[in-house]
C-alpha positions in Angstrom: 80.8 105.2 -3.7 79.9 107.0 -6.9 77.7 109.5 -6.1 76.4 110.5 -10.0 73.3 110.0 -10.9 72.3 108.5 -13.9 69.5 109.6 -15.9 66.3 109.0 -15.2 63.0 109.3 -17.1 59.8 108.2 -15.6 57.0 110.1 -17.1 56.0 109.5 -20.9 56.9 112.4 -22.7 53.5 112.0 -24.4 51.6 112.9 -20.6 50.6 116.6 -20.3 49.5 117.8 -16.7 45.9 120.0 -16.2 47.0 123.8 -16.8 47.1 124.4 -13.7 49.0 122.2 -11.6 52.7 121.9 -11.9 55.6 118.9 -11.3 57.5 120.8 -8.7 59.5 117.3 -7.9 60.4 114.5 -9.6 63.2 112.5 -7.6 64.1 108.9 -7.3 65.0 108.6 -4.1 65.6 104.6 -3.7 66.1 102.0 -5.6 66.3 98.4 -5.1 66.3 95.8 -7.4 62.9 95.1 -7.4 61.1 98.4 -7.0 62.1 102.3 -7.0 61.2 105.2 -4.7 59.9 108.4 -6.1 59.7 111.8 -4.6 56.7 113.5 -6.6 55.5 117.0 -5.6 52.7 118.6 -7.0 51.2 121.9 -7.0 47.6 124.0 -7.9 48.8 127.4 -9.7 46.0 129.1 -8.8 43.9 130.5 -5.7 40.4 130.1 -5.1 38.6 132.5 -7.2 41.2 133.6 -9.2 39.9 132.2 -12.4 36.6 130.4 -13.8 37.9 127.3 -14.9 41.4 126.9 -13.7 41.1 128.4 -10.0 38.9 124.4 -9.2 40.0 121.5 -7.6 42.1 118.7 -10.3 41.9 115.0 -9.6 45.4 113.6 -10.8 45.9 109.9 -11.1 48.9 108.1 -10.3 48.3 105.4 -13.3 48.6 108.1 -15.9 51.3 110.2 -14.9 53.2 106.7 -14.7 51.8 104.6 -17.1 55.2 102.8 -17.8 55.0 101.5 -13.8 52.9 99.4 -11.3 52.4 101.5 -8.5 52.9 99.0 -4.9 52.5 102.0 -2.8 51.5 105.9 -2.4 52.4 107.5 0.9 51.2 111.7 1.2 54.2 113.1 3.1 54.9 116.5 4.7 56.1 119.3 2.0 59.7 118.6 3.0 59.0 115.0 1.9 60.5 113.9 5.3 57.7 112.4 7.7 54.5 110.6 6.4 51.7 113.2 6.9 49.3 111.0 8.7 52.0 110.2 11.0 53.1 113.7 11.8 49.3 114.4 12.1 48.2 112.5 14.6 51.1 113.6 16.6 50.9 117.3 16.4 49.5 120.0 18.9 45.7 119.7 18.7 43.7 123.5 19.2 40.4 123.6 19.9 39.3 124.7 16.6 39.6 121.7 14.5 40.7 121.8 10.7 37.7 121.5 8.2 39.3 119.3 6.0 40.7 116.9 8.7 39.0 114.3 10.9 41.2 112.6 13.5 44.6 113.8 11.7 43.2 112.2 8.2 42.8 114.0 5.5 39.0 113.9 3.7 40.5 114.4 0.2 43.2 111.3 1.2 45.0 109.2 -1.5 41.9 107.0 -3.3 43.0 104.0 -5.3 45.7 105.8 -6.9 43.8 109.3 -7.3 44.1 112.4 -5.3 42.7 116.0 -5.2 44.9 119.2 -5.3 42.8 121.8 -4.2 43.7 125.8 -5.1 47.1 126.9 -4.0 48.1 123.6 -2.5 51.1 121.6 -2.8 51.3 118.1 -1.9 54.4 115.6 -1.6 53.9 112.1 -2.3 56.8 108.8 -2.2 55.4 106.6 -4.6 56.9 102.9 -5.0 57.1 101.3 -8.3 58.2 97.8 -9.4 60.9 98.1 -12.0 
């Protein structure tokens, strides 16, 4: 088994990220021979209040930080990248005081056609399939 891994370029040099949010991860994880599994971790630079402009919430769409691919399917997953957050959600110890940004382990701000939210000092993990 050869264990290299070939080069692999899936975002168009010409696509520039919002200020502040960084590609922490950019991993193909699979591949078949129809479609490709990526790892894609993103992350807001800034906390709340820290700055006027850059310190907001960034809606990032899938379709333009991979243009070159059809998307089949985005699944948020836990920062390791190795359960599928709603999953591990609805599984975990419930306290009294519920989250404000979750409603029966889901997520308000959840994956919307492609789109999602990063809000201040978050990071977020993602396995996105594409067809090749």
């Amino acid at each position: 088994v050869d264990f290299r891994k070939a080069e692999f370029y899936a975002i168009d040099s010409s696509f520039k990220l919002p200020k502040n949010i960084m590609l922490i991860t950019l991993d193909q994880i699979a591949s078949t021979a129809a479609s490709q599994t990526l790892l894609i971790r993103l992350g807001h630079q800034y906390g709340e209040g820290e700055d006027g402009t850059l310190s907001k919430a960034v809606d990032i769409d899938f379709k333009d930080v991979l243009p070159a691919y059809e998307i089949q399917s985005i699944t948020e997953r836990t920062l390791s990248g190795n359960q599928d957050l709603i999953e591990r959600e609805k599984k975990r110890l419930r306290w009294k005081e519920a989250a404000a940004d979750t409603a029966d382990g889901v997520r308000k701000d959840s994956i919307r056609d492609g789109k999602i939210t990063i809000h201040p000092m978050e990071i977020r993990t993602f396995h996105v399939i594409v067809g090749i």
